[in-house]
BALOBA-1460 file (C-alpha; in Angstrom, 3 decimals):
// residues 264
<rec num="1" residu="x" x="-9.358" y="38.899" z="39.427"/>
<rec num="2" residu="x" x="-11.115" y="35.882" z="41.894"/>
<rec num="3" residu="x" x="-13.846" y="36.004" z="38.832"/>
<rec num="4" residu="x" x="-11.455" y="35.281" z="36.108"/>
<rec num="5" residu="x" x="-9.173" y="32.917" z="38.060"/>
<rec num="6" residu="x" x="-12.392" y="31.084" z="38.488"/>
<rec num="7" residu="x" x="-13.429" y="31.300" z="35.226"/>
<rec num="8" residu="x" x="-9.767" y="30.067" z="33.983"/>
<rec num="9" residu="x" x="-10.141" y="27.022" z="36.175"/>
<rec num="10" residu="x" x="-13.683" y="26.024" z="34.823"/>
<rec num="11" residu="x" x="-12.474" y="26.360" z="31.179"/>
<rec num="12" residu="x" x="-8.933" y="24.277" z="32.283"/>
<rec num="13" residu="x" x="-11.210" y="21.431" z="34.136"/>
<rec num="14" residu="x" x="-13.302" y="21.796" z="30.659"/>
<rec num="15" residu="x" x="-10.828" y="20.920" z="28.229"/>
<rec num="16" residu="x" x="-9.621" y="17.939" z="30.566"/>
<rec num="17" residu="x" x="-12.446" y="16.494" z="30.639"/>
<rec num="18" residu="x" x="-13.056" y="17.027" z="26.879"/>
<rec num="19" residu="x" x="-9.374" y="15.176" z="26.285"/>
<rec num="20" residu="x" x="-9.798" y="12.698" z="28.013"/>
<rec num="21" residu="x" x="-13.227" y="11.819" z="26.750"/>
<rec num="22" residu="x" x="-11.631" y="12.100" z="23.428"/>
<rec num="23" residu="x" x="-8.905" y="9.752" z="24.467"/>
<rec num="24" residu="x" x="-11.713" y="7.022" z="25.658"/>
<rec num="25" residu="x" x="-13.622" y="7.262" z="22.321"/>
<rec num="26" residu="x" x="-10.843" y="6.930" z="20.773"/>
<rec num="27" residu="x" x="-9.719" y="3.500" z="22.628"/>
<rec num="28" residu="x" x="-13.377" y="2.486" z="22.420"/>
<rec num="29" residu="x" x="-13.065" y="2.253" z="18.420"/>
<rec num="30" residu="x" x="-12.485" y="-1.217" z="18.573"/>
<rec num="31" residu="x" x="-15.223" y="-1.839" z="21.227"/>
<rec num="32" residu="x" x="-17.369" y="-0.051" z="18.829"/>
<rec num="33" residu="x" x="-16.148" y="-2.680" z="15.682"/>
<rec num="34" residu="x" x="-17.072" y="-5.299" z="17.564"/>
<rec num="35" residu="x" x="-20.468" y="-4.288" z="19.174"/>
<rec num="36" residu="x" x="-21.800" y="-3.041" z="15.459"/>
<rec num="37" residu="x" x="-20.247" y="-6.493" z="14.323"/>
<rec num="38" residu="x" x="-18.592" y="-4.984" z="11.232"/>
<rec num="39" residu="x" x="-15.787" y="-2.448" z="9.796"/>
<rec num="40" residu="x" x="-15.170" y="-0.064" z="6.998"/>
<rec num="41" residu="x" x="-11.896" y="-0.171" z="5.367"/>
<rec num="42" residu="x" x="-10.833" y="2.195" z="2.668"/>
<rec num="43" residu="x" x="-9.591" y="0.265" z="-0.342"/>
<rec num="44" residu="x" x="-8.154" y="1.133" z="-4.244"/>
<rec num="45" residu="x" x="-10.190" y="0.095" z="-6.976"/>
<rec num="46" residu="x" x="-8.304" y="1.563" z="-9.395"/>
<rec num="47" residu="x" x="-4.865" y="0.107" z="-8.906"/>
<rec num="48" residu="x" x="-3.846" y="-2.832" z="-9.790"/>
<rec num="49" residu="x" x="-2.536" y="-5.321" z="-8.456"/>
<rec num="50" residu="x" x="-3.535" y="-3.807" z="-5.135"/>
<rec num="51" residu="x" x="-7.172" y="-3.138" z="-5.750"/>
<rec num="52" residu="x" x="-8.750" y="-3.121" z="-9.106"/>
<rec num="53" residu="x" x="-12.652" y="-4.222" z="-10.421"/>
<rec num="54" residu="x" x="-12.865" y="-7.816" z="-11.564"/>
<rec num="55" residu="x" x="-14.853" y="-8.962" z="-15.041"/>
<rec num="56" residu="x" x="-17.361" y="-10.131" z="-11.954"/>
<rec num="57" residu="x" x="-17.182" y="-6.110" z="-11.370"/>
<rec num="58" residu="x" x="-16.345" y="-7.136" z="-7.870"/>
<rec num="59" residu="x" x="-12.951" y="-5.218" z="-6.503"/>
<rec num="60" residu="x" x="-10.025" y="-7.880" z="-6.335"/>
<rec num="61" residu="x" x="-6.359" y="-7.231" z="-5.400"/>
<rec num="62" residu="x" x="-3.807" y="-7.619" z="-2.631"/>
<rec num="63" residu="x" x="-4.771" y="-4.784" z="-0.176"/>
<rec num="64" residu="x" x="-8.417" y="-6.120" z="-1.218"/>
<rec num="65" residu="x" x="-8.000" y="-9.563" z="0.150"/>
<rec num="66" residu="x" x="-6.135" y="-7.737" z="2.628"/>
<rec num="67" residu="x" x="-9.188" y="-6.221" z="3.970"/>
<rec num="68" residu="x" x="-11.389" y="-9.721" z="4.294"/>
<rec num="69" residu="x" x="-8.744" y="-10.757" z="6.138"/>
<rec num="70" residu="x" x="-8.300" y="-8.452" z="8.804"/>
<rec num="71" residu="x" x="-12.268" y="-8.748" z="9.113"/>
<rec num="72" residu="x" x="-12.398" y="-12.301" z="9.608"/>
<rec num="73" residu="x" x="-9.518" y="-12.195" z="11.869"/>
<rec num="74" residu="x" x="-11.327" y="-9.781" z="13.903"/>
<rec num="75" residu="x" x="-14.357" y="-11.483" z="13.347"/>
<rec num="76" residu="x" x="-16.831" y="-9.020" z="11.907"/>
<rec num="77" residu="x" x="-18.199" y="-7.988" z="8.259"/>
<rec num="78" residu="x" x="-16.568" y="-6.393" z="6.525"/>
<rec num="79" residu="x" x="-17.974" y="-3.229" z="4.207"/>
<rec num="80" residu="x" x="-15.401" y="-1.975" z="1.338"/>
<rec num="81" residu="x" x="-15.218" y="1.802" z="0.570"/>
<rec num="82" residu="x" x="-13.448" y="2.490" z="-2.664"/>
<rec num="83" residu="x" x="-11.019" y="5.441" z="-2.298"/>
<rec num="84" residu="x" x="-8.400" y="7.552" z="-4.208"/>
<rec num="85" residu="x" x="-4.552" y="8.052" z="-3.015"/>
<rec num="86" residu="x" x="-6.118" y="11.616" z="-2.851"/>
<rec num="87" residu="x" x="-9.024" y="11.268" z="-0.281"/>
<rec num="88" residu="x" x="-8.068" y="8.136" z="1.322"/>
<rec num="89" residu="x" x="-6.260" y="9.791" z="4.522"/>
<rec num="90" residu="x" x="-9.231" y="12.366" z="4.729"/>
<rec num="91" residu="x" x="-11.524" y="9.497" z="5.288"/>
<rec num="92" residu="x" x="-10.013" y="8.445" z="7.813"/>
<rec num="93" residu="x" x="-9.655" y="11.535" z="9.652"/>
<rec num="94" residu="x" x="-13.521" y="12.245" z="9.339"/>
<rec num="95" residu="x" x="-14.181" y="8.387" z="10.740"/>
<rec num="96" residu="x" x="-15.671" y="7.359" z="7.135"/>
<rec num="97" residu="x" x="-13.772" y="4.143" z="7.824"/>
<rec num="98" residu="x" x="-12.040" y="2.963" z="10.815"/>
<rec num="99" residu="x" x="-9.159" y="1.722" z="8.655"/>
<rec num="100" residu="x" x="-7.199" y="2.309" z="5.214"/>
<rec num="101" residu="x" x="-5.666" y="-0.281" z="3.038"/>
<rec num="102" residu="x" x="-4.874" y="1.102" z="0.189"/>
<rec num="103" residu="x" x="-0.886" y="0.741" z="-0.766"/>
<rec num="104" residu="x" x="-0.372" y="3.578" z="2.174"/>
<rec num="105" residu="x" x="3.685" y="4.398" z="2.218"/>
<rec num="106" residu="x" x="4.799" y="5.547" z="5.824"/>
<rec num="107" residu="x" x="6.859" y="8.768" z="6.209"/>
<rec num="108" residu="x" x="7.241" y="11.720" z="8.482"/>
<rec num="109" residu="x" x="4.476" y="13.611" z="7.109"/>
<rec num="110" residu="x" x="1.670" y="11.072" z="7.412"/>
<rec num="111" residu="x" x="2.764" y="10.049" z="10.898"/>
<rec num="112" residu="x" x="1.857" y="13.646" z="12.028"/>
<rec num="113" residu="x" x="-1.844" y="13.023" z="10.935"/>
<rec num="114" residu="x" x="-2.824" y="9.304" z="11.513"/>
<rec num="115" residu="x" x="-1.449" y="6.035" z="12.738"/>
<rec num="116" residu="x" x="0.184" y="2.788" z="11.584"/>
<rec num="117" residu="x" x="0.133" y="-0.511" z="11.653"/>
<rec num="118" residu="x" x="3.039" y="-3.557" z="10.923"/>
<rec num="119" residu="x" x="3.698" y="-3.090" z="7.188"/>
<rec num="120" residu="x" x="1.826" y="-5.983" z="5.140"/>
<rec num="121" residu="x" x="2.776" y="-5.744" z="2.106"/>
<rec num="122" residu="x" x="6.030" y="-4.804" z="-0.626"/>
<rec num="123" residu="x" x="5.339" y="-2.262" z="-2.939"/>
<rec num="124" residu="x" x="8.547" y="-1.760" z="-5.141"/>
<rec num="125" residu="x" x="10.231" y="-0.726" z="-8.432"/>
<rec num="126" residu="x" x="11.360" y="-2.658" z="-10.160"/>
<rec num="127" residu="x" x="12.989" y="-4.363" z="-13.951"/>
<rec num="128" residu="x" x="10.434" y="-6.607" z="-15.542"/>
<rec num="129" residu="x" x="10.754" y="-8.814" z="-18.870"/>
<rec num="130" residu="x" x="10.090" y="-12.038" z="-20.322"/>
<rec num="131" residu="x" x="10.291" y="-15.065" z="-18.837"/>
<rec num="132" residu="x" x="12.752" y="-16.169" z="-21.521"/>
<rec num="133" residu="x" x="15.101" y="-13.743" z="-20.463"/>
<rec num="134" residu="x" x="17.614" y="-14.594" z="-17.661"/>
<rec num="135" residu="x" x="18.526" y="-11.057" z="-15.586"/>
<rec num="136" residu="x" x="19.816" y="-12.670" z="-12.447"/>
<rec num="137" residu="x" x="21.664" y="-9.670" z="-11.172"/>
<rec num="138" residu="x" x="22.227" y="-6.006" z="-12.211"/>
<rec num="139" residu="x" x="25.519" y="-6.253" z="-14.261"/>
<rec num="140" residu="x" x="23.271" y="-8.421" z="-16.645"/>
<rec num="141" residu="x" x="21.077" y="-5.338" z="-17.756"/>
<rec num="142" residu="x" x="24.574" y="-4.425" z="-20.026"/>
<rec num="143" residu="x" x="23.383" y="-3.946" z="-23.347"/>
<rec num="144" residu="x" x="19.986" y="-4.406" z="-22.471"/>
<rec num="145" residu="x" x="17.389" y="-1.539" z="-24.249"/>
<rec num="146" residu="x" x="15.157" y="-0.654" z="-20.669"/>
<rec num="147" residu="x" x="11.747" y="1.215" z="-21.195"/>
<rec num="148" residu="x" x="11.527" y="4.071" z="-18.605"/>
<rec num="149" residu="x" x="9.637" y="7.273" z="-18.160"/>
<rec num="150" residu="x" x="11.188" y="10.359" z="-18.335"/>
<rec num="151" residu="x" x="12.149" y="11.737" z="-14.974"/>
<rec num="152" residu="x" x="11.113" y="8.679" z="-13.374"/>
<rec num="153" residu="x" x="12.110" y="7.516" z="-9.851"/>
<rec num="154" residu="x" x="12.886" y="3.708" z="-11.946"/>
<rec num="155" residu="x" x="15.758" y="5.447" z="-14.169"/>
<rec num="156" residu="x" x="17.579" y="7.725" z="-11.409"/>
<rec num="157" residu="x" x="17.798" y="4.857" z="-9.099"/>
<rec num="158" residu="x" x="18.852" y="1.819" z="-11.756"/>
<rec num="159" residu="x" x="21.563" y="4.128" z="-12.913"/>
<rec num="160" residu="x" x="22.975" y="4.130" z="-9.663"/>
<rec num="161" residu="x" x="22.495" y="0.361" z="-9.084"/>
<rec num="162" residu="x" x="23.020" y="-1.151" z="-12.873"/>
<rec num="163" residu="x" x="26.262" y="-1.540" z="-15.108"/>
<rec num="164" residu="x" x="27.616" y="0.834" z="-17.315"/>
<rec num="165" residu="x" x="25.949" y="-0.223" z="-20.933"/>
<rec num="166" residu="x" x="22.493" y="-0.109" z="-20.646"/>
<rec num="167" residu="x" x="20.279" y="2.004" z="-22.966"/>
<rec num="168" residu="x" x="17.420" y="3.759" z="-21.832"/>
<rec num="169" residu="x" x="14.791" y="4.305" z="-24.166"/>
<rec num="170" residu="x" x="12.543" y="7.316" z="-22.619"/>
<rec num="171" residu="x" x="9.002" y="7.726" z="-23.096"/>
<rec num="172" residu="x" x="6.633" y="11.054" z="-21.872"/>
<rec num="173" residu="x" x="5.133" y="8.634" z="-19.460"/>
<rec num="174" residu="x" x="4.220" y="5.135" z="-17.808"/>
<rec num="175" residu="x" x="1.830" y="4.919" z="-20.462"/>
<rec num="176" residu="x" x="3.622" y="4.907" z="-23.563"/>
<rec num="177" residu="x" x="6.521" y="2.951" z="-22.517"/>
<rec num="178" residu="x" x="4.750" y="-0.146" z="-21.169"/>
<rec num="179" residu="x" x="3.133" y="0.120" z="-24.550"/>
<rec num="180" residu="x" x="6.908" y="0.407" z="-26.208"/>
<rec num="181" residu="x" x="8.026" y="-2.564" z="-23.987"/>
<rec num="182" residu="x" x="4.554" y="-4.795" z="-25.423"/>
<rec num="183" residu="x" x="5.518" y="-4.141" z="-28.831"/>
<rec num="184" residu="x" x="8.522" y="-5.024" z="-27.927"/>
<rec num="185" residu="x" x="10.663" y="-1.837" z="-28.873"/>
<rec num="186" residu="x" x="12.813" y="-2.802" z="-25.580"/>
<rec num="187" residu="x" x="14.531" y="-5.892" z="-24.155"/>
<rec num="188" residu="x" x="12.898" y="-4.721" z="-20.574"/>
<rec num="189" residu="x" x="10.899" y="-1.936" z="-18.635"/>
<rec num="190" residu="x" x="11.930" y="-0.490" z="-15.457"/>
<rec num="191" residu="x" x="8.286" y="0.251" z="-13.546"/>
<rec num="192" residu="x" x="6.281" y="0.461" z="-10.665"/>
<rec num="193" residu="x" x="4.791" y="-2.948" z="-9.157"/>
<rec num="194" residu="x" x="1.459" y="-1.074" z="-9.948"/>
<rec num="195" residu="x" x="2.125" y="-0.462" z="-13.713"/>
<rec num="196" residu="x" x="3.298" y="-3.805" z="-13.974"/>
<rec num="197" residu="x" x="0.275" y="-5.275" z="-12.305"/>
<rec num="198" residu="x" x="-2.069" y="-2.985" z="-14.857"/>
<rec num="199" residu="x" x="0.499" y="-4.230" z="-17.925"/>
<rec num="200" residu="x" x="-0.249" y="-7.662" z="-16.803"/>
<rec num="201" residu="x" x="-4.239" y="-6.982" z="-16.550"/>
<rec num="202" residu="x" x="-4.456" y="-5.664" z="-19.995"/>
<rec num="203" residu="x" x="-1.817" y="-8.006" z="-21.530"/>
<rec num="204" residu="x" x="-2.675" y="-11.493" z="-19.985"/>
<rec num="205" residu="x" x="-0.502" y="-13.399" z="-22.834"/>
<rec num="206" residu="x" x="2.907" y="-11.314" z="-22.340"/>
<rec num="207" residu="x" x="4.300" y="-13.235" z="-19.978"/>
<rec num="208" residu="x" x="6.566" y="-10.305" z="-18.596"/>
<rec num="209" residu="x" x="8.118" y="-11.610" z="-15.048"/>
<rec num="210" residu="x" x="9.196" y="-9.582" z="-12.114"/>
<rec num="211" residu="x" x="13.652" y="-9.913" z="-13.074"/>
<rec num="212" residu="x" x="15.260" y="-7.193" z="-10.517"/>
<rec num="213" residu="x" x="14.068" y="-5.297" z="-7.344"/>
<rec num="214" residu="x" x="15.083" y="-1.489" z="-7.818"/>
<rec num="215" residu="x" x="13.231" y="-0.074" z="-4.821"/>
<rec num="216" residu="x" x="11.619" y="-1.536" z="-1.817"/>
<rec num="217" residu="x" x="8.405" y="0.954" z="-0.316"/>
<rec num="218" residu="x" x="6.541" y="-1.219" z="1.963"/>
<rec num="219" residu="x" x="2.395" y="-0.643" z="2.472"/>
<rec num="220" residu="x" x="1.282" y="0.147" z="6.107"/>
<rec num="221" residu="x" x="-2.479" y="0.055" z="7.406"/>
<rec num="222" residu="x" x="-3.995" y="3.832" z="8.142"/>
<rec num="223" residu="x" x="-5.761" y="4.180" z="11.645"/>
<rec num="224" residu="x" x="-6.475" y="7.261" z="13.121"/>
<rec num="225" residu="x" x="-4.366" y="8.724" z="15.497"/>
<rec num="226" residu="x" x="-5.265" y="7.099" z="18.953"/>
<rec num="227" residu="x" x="-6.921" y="4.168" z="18.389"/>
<rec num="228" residu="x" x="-4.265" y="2.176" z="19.633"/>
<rec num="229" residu="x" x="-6.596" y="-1.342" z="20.840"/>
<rec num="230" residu="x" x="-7.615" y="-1.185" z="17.336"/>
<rec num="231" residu="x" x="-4.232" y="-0.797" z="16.265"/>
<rec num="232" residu="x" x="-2.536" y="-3.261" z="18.520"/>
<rec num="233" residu="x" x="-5.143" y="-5.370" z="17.408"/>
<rec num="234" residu="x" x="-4.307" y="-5.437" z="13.227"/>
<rec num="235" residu="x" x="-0.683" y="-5.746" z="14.309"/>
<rec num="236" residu="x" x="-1.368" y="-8.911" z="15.827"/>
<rec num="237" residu="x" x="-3.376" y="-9.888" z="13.382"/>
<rec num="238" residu="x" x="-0.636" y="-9.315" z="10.592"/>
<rec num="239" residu="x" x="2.040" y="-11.016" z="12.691"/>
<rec num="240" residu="x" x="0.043" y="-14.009" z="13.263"/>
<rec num="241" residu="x" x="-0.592" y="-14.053" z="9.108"/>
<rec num="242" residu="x" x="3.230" y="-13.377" z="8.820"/>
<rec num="243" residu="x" x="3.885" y="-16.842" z="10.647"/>
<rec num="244" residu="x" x="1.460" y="-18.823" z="9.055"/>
<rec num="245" residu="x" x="2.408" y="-17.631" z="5.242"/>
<rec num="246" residu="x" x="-1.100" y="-15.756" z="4.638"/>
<rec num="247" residu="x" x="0.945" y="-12.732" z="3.925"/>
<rec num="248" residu="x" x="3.590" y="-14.616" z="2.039"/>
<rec num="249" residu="x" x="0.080" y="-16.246" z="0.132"/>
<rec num="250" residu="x" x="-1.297" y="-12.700" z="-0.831"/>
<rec num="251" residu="x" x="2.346" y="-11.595" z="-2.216"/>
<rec num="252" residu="x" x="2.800" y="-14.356" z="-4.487"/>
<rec num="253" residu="x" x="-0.604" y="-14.487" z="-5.436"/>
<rec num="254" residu="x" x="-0.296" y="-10.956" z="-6.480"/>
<rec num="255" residu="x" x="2.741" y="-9.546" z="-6.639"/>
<rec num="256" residu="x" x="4.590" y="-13.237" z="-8.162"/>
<rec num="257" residu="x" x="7.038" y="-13.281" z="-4.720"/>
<rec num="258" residu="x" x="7.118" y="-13.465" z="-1.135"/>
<rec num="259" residu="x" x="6.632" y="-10.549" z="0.744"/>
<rec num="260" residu="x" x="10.157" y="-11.035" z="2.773"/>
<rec num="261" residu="x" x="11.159" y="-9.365" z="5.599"/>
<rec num="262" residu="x" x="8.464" y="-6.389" z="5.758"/>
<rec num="263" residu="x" x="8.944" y="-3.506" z="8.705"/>
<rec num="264" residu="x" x="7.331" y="-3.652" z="11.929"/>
């Protein structure tokens, strides 16, 4: 009995000491940043406007600029790892970068597993059309033919927020009704900011404008779960480019509005 009791002691003191070593090289992440003078962030290259290859082939986008950003901010180099929404959070958890940027949505799920930061930027759904065409408010979509996917999130939530009157025109996917809406086989297309950022890539002379906000899903920076100096230290970093309009900067640049009043 004396042996075990021993024994359960030496394994409790173990584990203590294990935590809390775990908890220091965890704090320590931004030490290390610092002391190897650089940082790997995850980013999208394959989602535009967020992240997407240039005709330089160089990756461009918000959560791209983004990344240089929070780099020079924290004064180090910064090295780019191209990711997919499906093994961005993985890299993370197996320290392959220290932190993601990659149009990350925070819910319950996701909080369980890693960290977040301020949010930085609006990610949204939302009615697009030309420029020509004054939408100023929903009860103006009446009568208006609107290019959705079938099922999609755009179409459940615009029938709740638009007038009776407008005609959807369903397609089997994202695909095929941007191409509907170039042809221009509807007035509008209700679609995701990242759809509309790829419809603007591939279609530079459209001239479809951002009309009506459907959805609001703010972006959040991915750190692991206790790095909190590291963490503490991109919030700052994002207030400080909240007050002097380098987030507002990216936004327009990108997204063709301000990033307004984003979640802390």
């Amino acid at each position: 009995m004396m042996f075990n009791r021993r024994m359960f002691v030496a394994a409790a003191v173990a584990l203590s000491t294990l935590g809390a070593s775990a908890a220091v090289a965890a704090e320590d992440a931004l030490a290390k940043i610092k002391s190897a003078g650089s940082i790997s962030i995850a980013v999208p290259t394959d989602y535009p406007p967020y992240g997407y290859v240039g005709l330089d082939l160089q990756p461009q986008g918000l959560d791209v600029d983004m990344a240089k950003l929070v780099a020079e901010r924290l004064g180090v180099k910064l090295k780019m790892v191209p990711v997919t929404s499906a093994n961005r959070i993985p890299y993370l958890q197996t320290g392959q970068v220290e932190l993601v940027i990659s149009t990350l949505g925070k819910n319950a799920e996701r909080a369980k597993v890693i960290d977040f930061t301020h949010a930085y930027a609006p990610f949204y759904q939302a009615v697009y059309g030309p420029a020509s065409m004054e939408i100023a408010d929903f009860p103006a979509l009446a009568g208006k033919t609107i290019a959705v996917a079938k099922g999609a999130m755009e179409e459940q939530e615009l029938t709740k927020l638009g007038p009776d009157g407008m005609v959807f025109k369903r397609y089997e996917d994202q695909a095929t009704a941007t191409a509907a809406y170039v042809a221009g086989q509807t007035d509008v297309i209700a679609t995701s900011t990242t759809n509309a950022g790829l419809m603007a890539q591939q279609n530079p002379d459209l001239g479809a404008e951002l009309k009506l906000i459907i959805k609001e899903s703010p972006c959040f920076i991915g750190i692991a779960k206790g790095q909190d100096a590291l963490r503490e230290a991109v919030n700052q970093i994002i207030l400080a480019a909240k007050d002097d309009g380098a987030i507002d900067a990216l936004s327009n640049k990108y997204l063709g509005k301000d990033a307004g009043d984003l979640p802390l």
